[in-house]
C-alpha positions as CSV (number, residue, x, y, z in Angstrom):
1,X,35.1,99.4,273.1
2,X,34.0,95.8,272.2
3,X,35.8,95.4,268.7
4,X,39.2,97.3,270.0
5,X,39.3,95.5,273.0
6,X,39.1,92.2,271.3
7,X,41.9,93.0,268.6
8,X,43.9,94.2,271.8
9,X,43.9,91.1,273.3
10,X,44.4,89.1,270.1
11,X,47.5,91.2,269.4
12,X,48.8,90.5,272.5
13,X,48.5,86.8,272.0
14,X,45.5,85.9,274.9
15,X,43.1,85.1,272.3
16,X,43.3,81.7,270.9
17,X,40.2,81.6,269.8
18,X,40.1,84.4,268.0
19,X,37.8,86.3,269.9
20,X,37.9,87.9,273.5
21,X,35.9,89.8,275.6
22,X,34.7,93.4,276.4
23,X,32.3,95.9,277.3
24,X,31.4,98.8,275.0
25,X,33.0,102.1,276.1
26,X,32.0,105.6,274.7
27,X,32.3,105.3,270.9
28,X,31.8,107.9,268.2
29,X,29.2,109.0,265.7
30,X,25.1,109.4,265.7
31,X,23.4,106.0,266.0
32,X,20.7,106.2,263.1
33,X,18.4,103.0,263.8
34,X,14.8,102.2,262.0
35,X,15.6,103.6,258.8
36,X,17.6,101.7,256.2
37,X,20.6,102.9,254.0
38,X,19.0,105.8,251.5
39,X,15.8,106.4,253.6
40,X,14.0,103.2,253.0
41,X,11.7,102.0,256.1
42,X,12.0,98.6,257.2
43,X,10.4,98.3,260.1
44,X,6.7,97.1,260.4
45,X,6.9,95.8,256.8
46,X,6.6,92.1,257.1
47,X,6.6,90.4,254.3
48,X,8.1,93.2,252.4
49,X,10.9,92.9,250.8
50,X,14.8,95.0,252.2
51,X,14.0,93.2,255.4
52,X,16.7,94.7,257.7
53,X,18.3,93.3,260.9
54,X,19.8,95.7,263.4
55,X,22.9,94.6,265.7
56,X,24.7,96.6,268.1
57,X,28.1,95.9,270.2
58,X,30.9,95.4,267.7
59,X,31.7,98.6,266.6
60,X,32.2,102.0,268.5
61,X,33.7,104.4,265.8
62,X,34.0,105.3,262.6
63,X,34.9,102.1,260.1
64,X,38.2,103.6,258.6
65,X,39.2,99.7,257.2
66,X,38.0,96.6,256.6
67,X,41.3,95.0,256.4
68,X,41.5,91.2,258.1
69,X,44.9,91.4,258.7
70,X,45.3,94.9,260.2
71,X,45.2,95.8,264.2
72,X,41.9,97.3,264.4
73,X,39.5,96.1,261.4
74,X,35.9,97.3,261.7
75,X,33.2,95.0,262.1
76,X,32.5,92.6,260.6
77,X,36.2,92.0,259.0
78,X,38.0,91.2,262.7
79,X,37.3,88.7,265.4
80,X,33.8,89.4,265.7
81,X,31.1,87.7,263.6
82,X,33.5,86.5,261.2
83,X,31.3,84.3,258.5
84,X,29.8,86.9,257.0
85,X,32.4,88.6,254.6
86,X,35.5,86.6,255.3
87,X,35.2,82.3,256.5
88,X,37.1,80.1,258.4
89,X,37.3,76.6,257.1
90,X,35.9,75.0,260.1
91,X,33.5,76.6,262.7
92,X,34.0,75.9,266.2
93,X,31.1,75.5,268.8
94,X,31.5,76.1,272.2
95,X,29.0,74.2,273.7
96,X,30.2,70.9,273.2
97,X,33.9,72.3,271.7
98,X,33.3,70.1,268.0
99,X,34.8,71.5,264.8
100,X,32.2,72.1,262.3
101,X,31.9,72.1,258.5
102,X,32.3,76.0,257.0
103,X,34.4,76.3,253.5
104,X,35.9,73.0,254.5
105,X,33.7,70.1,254.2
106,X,35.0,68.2,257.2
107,X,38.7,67.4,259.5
108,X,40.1,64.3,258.6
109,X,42.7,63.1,260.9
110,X,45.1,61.4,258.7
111,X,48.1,60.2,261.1
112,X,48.8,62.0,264.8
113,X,50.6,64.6,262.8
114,X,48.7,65.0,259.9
115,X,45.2,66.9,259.5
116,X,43.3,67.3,256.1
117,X,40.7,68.9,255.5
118,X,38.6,69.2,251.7
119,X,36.7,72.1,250.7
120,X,33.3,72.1,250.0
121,X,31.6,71.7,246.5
122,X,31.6,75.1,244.8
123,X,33.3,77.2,246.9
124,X,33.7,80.7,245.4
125,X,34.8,84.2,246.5
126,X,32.2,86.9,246.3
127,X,33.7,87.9,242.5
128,X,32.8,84.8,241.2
129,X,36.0,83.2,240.8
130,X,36.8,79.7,242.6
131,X,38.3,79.4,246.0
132,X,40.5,76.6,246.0
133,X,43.2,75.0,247.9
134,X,45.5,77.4,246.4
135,X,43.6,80.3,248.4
136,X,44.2,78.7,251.9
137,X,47.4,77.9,251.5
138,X,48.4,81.2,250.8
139,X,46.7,82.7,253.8
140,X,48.5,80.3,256.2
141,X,52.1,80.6,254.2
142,X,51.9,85.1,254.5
143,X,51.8,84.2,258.2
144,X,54.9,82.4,258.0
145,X,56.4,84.9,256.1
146,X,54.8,87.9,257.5
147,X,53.8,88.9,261.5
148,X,50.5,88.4,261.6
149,X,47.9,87.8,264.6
150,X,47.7,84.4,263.7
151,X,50.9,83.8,262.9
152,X,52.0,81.7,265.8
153,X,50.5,79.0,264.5
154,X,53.7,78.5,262.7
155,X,55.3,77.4,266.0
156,X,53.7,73.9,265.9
157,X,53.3,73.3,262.1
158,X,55.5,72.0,259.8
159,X,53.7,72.9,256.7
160,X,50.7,73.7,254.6
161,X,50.4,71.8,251.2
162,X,47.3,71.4,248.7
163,X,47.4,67.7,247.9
164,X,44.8,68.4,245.1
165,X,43.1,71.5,244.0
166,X,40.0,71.4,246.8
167,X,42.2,69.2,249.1
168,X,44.7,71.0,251.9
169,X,46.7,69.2,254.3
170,X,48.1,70.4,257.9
171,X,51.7,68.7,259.2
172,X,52.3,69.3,263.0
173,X,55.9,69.4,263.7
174,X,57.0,66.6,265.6
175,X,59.0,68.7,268.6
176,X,56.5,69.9,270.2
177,X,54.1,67.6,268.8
178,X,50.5,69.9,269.3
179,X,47.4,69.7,267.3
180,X,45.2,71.6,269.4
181,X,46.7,75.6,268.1
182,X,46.3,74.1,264.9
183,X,42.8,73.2,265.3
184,X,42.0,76.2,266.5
185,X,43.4,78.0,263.5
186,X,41.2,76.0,261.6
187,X,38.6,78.0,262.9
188,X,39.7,81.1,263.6
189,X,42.0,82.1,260.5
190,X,39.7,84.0,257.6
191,X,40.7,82.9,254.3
192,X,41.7,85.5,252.0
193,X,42.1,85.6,248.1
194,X,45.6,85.3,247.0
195,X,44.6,87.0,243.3
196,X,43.8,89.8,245.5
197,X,46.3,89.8,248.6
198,X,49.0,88.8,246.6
199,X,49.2,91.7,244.5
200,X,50.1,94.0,248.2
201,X,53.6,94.3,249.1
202,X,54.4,93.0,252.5
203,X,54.3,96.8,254.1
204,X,50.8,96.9,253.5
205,X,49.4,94.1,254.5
206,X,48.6,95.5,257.5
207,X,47.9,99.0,256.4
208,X,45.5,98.7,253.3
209,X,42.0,99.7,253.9
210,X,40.3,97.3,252.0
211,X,37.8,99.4,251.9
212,X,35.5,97.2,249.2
213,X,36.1,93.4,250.3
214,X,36.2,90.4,248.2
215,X,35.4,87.4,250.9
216,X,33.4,84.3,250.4
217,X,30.4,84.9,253.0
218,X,27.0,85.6,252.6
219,X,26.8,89.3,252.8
220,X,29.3,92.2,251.7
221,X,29.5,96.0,252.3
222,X,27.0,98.5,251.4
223,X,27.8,101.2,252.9
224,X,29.9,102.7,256.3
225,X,30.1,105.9,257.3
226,X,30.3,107.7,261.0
227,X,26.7,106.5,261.6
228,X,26.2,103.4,260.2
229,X,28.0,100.3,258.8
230,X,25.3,98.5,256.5
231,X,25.4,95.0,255.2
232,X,24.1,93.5,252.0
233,X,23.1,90.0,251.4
234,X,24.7,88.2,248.5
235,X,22.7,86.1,246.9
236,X,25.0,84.6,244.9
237,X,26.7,83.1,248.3
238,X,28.4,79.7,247.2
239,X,27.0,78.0,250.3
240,X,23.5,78.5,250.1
241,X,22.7,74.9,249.3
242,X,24.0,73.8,252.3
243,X,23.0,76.5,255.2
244,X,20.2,78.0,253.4
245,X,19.6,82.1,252.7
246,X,19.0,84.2,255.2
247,X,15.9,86.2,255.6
248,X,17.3,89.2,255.9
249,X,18.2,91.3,252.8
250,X,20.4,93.7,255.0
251,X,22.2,93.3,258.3
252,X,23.2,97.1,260.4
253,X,25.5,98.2,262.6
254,X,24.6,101.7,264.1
255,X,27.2,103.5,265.3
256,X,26.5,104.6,268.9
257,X,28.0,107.1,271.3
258,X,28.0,104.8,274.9
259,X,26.2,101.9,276.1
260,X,23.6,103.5,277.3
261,X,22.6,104.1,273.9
262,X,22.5,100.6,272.7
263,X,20.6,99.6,275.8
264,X,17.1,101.4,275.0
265,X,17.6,100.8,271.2
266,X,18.0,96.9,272.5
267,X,14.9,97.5,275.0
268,X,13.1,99.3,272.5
269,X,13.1,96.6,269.7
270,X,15.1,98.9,267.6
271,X,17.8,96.6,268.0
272,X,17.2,92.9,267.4
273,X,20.6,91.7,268.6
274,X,23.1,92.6,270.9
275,X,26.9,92.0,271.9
276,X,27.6,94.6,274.5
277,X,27.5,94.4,278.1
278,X,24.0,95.5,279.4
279,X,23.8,95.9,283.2
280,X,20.6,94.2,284.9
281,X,19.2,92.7,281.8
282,X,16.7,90.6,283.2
283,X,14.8,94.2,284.2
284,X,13.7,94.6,280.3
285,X,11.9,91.0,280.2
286,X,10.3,92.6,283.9
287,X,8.9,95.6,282.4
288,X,7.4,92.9,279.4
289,X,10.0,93.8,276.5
290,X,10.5,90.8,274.5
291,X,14.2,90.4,275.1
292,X,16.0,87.3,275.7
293,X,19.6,86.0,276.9
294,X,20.9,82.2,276.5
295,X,20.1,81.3,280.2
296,X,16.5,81.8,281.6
297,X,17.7,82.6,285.0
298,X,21.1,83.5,286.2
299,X,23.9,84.1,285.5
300,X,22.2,84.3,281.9
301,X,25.4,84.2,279.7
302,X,27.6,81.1,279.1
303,X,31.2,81.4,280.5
304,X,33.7,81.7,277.9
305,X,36.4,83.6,279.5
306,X,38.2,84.6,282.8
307,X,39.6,87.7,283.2
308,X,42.4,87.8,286.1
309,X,44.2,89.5,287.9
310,X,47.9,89.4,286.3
311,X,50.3,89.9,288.9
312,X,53.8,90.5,287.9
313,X,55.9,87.9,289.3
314,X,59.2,89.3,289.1
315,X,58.2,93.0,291.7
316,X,59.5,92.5,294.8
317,X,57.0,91.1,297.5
318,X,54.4,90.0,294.8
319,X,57.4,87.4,293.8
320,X,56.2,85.4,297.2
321,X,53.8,83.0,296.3
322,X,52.5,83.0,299.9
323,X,51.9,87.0,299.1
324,X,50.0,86.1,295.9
325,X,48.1,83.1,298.1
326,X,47.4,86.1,300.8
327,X,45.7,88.3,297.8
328,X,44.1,85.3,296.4
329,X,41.3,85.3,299.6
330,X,41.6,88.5,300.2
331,X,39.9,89.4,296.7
332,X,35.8,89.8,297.3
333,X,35.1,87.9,294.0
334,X,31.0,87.8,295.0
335,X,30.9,91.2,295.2
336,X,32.8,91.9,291.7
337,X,30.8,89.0,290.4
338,X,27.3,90.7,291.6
339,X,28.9,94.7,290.6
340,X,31.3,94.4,287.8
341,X,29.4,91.9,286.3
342,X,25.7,92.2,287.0
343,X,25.2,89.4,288.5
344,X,25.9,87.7,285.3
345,X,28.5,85.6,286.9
346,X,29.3,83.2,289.9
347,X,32.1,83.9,291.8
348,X,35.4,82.9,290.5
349,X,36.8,80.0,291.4
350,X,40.9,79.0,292.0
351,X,41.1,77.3,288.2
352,X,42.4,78.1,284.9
353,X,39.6,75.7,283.9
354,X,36.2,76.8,282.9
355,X,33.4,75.0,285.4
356,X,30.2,75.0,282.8
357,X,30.6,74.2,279.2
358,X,33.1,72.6,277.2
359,X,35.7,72.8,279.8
360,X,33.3,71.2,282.2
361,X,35.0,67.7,281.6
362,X,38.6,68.4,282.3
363,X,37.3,70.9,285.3
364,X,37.8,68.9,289.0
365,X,36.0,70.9,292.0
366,X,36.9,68.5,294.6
367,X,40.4,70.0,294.3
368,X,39.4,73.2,293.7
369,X,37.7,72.9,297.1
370,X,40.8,71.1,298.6
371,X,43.8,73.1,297.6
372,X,42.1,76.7,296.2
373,X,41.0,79.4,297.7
374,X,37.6,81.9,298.2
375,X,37.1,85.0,299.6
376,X,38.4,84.8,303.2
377,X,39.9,88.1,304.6
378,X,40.6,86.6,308.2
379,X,42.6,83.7,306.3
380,X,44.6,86.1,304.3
381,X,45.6,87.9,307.4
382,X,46.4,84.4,308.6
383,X,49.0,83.8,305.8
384,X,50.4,87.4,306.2
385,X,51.1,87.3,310.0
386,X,51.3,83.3,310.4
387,X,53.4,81.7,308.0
388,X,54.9,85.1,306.6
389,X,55.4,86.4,309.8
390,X,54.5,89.9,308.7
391,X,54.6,93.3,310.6
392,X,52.0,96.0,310.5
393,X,53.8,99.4,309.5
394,X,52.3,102.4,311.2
395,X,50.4,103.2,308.2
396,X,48.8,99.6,308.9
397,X,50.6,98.1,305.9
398,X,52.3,94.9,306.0
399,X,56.4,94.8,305.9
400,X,57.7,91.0,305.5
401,X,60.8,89.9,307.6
402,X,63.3,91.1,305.4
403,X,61.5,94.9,305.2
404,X,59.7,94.6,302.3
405,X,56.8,96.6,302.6
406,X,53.6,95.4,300.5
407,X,53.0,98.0,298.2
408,X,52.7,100.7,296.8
409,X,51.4,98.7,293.9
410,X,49.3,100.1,291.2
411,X,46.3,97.8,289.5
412,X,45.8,99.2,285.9
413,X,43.1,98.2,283.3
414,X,42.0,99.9,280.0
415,X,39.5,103.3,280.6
416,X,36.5,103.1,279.6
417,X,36.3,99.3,280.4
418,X,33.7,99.7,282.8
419,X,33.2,96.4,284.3
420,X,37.1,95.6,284.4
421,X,37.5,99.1,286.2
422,X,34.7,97.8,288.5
423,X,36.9,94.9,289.5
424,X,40.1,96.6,289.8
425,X,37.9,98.9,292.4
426,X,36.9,95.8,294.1
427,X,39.9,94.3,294.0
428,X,42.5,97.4,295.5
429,X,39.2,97.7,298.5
430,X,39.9,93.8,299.3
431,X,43.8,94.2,299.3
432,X,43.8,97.5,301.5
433,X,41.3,96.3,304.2
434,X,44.1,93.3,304.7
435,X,47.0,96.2,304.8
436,X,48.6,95.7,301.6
437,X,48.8,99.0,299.9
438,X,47.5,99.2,295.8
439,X,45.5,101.8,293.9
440,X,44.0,101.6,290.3
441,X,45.1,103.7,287.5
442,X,43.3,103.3,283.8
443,X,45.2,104.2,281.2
444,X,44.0,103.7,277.4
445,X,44.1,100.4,276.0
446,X,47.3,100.6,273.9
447,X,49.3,102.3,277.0
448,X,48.1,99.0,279.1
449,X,48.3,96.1,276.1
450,X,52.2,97.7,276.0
451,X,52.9,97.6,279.4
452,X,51.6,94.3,279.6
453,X,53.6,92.9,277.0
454,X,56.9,94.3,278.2
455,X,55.9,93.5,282.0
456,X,56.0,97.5,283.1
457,X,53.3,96.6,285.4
458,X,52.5,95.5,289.0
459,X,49.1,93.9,289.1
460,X,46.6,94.5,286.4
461,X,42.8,93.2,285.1
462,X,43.3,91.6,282.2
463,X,42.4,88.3,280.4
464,X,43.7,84.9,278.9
465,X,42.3,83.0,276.2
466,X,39.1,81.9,276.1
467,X,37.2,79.1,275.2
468,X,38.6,77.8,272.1
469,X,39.6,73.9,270.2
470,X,42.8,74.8,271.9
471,X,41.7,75.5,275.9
472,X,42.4,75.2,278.2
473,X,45.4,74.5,277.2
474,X,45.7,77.9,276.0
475,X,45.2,79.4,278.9
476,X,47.7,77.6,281.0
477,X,50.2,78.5,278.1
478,X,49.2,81.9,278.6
479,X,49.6,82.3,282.0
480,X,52.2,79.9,282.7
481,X,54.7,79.0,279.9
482,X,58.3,80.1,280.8
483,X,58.6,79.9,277.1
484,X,56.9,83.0,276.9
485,X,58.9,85.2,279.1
486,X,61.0,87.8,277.8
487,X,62.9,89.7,280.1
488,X,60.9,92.3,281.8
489,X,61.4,95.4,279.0
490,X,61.3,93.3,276.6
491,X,58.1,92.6,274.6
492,X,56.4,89.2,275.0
493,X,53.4,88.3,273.4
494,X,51.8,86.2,276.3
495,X,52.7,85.0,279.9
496,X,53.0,88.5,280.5
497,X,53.5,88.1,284.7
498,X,57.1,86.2,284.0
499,X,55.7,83.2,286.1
500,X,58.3,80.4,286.0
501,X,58.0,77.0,287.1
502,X,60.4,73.6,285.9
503,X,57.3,71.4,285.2
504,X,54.8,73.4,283.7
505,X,56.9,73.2,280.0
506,X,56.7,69.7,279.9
507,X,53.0,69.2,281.2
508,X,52.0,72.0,278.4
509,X,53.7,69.8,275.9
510,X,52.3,66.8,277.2
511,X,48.6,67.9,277.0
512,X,49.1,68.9,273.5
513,X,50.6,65.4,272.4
514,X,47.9,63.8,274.3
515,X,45.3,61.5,272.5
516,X,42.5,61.4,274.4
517,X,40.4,63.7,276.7
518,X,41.2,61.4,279.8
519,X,45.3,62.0,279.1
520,X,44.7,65.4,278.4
521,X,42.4,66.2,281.9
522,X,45.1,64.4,283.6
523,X,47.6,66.9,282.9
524,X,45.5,70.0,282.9
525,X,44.7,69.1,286.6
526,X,48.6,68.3,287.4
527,X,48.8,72.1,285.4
528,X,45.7,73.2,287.8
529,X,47.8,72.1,291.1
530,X,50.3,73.8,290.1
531,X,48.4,77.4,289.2
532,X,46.6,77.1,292.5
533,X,50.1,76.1,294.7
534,X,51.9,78.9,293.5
535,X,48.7,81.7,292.2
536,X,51.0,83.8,289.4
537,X,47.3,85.2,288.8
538,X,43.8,85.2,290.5
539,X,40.5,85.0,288.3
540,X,38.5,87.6,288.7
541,X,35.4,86.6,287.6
542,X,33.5,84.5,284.8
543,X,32.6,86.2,281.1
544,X,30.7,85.1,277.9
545,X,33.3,84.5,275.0
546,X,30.4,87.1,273.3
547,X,27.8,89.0,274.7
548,X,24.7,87.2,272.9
549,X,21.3,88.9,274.0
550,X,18.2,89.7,271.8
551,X,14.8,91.1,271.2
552,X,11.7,89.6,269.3
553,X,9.7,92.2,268.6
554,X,10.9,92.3,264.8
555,X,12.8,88.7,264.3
556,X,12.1,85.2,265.8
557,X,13.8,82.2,266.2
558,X,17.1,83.0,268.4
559,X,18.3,79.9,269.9
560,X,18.5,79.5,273.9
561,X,19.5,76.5,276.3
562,X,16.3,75.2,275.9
563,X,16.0,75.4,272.1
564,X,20.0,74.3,271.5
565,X,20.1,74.4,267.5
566,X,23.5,76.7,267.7
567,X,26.1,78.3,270.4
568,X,25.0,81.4,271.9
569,X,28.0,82.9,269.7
570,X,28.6,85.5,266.8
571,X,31.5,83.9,265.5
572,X,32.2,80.4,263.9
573,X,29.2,78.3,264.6
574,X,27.3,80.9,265.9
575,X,26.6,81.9,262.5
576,X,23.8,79.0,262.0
577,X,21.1,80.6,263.7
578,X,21.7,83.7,261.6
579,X,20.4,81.5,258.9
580,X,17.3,80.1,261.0
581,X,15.6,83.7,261.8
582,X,12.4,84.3,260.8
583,X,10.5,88.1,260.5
584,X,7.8,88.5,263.2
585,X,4.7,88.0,260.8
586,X,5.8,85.9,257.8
């Protein structure tokens, strides 16, 4: 399921961005499209006014909370689309990676420890009252005080004042000194009222429903039941001088059983826009259907995340880097890239770096060539029976000098997570045609985010951070950090394959106090040599941060590469081109 999936991984610390990835799974409910709220038609109406806009992808049960703060808020109140009830201060864009203006007016960079940023003129919450300084600083200070999914922020600031009543200012702590997490809370944290969160004690900040929202966005909830979560536009939004009012009076979310479903609706025009995986998209602009992705041709989709496979560093035999370096070409990542992911994805390469995008300009594929890997059977054999002068068993499976045989391992992803499963599928084939002996096993996503987090695991499909103000740094920290690594039983909240290596502290600390791009690629590539020398994890394949695809039969105006105006995104700025569609006909 799209919207569990993502809190998953934001719980477990792998989303610094605030967002991850994921394909829909079987949900729950009837899917009711074409009809809004109370019976009204909307469709084939132009002109008229309760102009509805149908989205699919988020949300795959019934909404039982619309809390922010809680592990599994229903759309739109979690990591997906944020904007509309709740906003950030700053919205980030991951096409060129720039901070943009959303309740606070712009970033000022007072000293290399210091960040302020104002508020916009007139900033109110959706009950009329002002949203000040006041307001922010409490939502930063309950993550101090309370554990919160964004409360690791704390670990590299100092503090959170208001200098002035519209005015809030950021201090890094000095040891580590590292702007980049705080930026990217910046943009991912949804402010909250204090004259309304303030009144819950600290055991229910995670457990109140907050079922009738008070945010600052441009729309607020109508009405959610099993079917149906519907949206309505508030026109007393404080920012509509600034980004305009959209032209829909209602935004909804049906509530669909599978993918399948959300496919024809999407193919249909029943749904406008979409943010679950659709296998073989490109076949609905074939048969004429007016439906449309971000890239003309393939792979379609931007790259905004890499999902790997996490191998736990401390089992015996997958504690050999050689062994990891062995499963690292023995992986067929063009055949997951062309299955798993409908061809909506090159091959992976051996990088914690994004190749397109923002990450483009700290990415180097010269040494990717030089020191990486690609898929390779004969050269994994190579590494088994050359340098680690390993036996075939009987059973055809590899034993190392000292006995250890390689496997039985057990790959695990989430059920339901159809494309992951894919890979894992992929992946255990690769590994058993080279004599290494793995099977998959999918367990529900809480048994797996659990097991990752307290390394009771052997290899598993599962992701990092994605693009984000703070990557790749992120993602190296993820994967990479010693810092991270409780002791395996004990819970950890990322760097969940206990990979440990004496540089990689200090480079991660290094990148963060950089000042400049050039210092920062510097280090990520020193980072990079190091990830590809030693291979804790393989990537898997290439993912949109969000799934962004949509249909023009009832709304026009979506951007794509060729008409750039805003990220092909759902969250931060991604909100803009909500703003920007116009209804076929008017």
């Amino acid at each position: 399921m799209e919207s569990s999936r993502r809190r998953f991984l934001a719980m477990a610390g792998l989303t610094a961005g605030g967002a991850a990835v994921g394909i829909g799974a079987a949900g729950c409910g009837t899917a009711q499209t074409g009809n809004r709220p109370g019976g009204e038609q909307s469709r084939g109406r132009p002109g008229a006014s309760g102009e509805t806009f149908f989205v699919a992808g988020f949300q795959w049960g019934p909404p039982n909370n619309f809390n922010p703060l809680g592990p599994s808020p229903a759309w739109p109140c979690g990591n997906a689309q944020i904007q509309l009830i709740y906003e950030t201060l700053l919205r980030f864009n991951m096409l060129d990676g720039s901070l943009q203006p959303g309740l606070g007016a712009e970033l000022k960079e007072v000293d290399g420890q210091t960040l302020d940023v104002p508020l916009q003129e007139g900033t109110k919450w959706q009950d009329g009252s002002e949203l000040t300084a006041e307001d922010v600083v409490f939502t930063f200070e309950l993550a101090k005080d309370n554990e919160l999914s964004y409360s690791n922020v704390w670990e590299y600031l100092e503090s959170v004042t208001a200098t002035d009543p519209r005015t809030i200012q950021f201090k890094a702590k000095s040891n580590p000194l590292n702007l980049l997490p705080i930026r990217n809370a910046l943009a991912t944290t949804l402010i909250l009222p204090k004259a309304v969160w303030s009144k819950l004690d600290a055991k229910k900040l995670q457990t109140d429903t907050n079922l009738k929202p008070i945010g600052s966005g441009p729309f607020t909830i109508d009405k959610a039941d099993q079917t149906q979560i519907n949206l309505a536009r508030f026109d007393d939004y404080w920012g509509k001088a600034l980004y305009g009012t959209p032209a829909m009076t209602t935004i909804n979310h049906p509530i669909f059983r599978s993918n399948n479903d959300g496919d024809l609706k999407l193919e249909s025009g029943e749904i406008d826009a979409s943010q679950q995986f659709t296998a073989q998209i490109w076949k609905m602009w074939e048969k004429g259907k007016p439906v449309g992705t971000w890239l003309k041709e393939k792979p379609y989709y931007l790259p905004g995340n890499t999902p790997l496979l996490q191998i736990n560093n401390k089992v015996k035999g997958l504690d050999n880097p050689l062994v990891r370096r062995a499963i690292a070409f023995a992986i067929d990542t063009p055949n997951i890239a062309a299955t798993a992911m409908s061809d909506y994805s090159d091959p992976a390469n051996a990088s914690l770096i994004l190749p397109t995008g923002y990450e483009e300009k700290f990415y180097d594929q010269a040494a990717v060539d030089s020191q990486g890997w690609k898929y390779d059977p004969d050269k994994a054999v190579e590494i088994l029976e050359g340098e680690l002068k390993a036996k075939k068993g009987s059973d055809g499976i590899y034993e190392l000098p000292d006995g250890t045989r390689l496997g039985p391992w057990t790959m695990i992803t989430p059920t339901g997570w159809s494309d992951w499963q894919t890979a894992c599928e992929v992946t255990v084939k690769s590994l058993k045609a080279v004599g290494m002996d793995v099977a998959t096993e999918f367990p529900q996503a809480p048994q797996v985010t659990s097991k990752m987090q307290n390394g009771d695991f052997e290899l598993a499909c599962w992701s990092a951070s994605g693009v984000s103000p703070a990557s790749p740094w992120s993602r190296f920290r993820d994967l990479m950090d010693s810092r991270g690594a409780a002791p395996l039983g004990k819970t950890t909240f990322f760097n969940f394959i206990r990979f440990s290596d004496p540089a990689v502290p200090g480079l991660l600390d290094q990148a963060g106090a950089a000042t400049s791009d050039e210092e920062r690629r510097t280090v990520y590539q020193q980072l990079d040599a190091i990830f590809r020398e030693k291979v804790p994890a393989v990537p898997l394949m290439y993912r949109p941060l969000e799934f962004y695809e949509f249909n023009e039969t009832n709304w026009t105006g979506f951007p794509t590469s060729e008409n750039a105006f805003a990220p092909p995104m759902w969250q931060g700025a991604g909100i803009q081109w909500l703003f920007k569609l116009k209804k076929v006909g008017t």
